[in-house]
C-alpha positions in Angstrom: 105.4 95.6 116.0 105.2 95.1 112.3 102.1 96.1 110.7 101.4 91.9 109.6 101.3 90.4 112.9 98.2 89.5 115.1 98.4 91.4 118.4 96.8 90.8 121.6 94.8 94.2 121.1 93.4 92.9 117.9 89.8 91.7 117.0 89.9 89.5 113.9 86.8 88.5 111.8 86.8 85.1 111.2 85.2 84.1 107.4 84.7 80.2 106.9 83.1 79.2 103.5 80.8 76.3 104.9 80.4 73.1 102.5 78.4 69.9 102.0 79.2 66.5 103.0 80.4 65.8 99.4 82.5 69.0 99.6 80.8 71.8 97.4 80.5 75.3 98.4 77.1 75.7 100.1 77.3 79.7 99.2 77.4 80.4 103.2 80.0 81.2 105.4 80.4 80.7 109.2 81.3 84.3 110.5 83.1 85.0 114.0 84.7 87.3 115.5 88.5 86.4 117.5 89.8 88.4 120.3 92.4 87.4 122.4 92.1 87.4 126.4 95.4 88.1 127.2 94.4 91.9 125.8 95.6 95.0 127.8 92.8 97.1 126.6 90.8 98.8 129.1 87.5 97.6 129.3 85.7 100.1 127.8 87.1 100.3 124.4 87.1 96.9 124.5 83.3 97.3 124.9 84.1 100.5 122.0 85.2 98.3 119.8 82.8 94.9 120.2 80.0 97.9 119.7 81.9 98.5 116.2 82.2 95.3 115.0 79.0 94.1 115.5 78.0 97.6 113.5 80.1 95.9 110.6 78.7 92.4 110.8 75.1 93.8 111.2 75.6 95.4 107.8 75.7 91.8 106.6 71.7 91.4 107.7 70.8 95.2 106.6 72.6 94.0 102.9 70.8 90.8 102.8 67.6 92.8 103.1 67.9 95.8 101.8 68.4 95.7 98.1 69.3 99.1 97.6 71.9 99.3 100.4 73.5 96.0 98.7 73.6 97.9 95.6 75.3 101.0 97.3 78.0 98.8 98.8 78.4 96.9 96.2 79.0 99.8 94.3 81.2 101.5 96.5 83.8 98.0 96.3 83.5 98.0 92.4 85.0 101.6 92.2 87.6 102.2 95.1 88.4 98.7 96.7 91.5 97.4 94.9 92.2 93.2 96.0 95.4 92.6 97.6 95.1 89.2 97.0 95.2 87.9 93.3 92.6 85.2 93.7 93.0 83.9 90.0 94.8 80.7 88.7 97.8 82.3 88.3 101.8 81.1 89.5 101.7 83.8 91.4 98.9 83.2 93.2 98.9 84.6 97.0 99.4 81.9 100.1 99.8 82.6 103.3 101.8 80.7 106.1 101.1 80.8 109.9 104.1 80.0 112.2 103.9 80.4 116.2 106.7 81.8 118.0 106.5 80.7 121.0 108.8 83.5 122.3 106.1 86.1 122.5 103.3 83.7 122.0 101.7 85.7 118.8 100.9 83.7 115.8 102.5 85.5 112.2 101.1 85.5 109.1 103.6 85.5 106.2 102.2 86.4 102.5 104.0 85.0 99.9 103.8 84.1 95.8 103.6 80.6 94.9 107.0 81.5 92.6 108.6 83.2 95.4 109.4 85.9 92.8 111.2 84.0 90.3 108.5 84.1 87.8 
């Protein structure tokens, strides 16, 4: 399976920017977290990895009050996160295209410029 495409095995976190009636950013986000039932994962590490994920979204609450463990983090991301998406206003910005083959019933998720690489 190619390293892009949602499997059955996976757990995806969901992030939703949340906005006003009149359409502006209210600075929150609606967080989930997607599994798929039709996993073949034995129940344990299922239970494995819901124990890790909830480890990564409680880091959320310990950042939101704990200023030094913000700092830390944010820290970290400055110096050795590099963005795969380029996020700026540029023709090349990234989208992304969902298409559902029904064949083996798993939804892809194609990355592509907005130039297509004719810029």
């Amino acid at each position: 399976m190619k390293e892009n495409y949602i499997e059955h095995e996976d757990f995806l976190i969901r992030i939703r920017p949340t906005f006003t009636k009149r359409g502006e950013w209210t600075g929150d986000a609606e967080i989930s977290v997607i599994a798929s039932e039709d996993s073949t994962l034995p129940k344990d590490v299922i239970k494995g990895m819901e124990h890790f994920v909830n480890m990564l979204l409680s880091s959320l609450h310990v950042m939101e009050r704990d200023e030094y463990v913000r700092e830390k983090i944010f820290e970290y991301v400055k110096e050795h996160i590099t963005p795969d998406i380029d996020l700026g206003e540029s023709e090349d910005s990234t989208t992304f295209y969902i298409e559902d083959d029904e064949e083996d019933n798993i939804v892809h998720l194609t990355f592509t410029t907005n130039t297509k690489g004719e810029a």
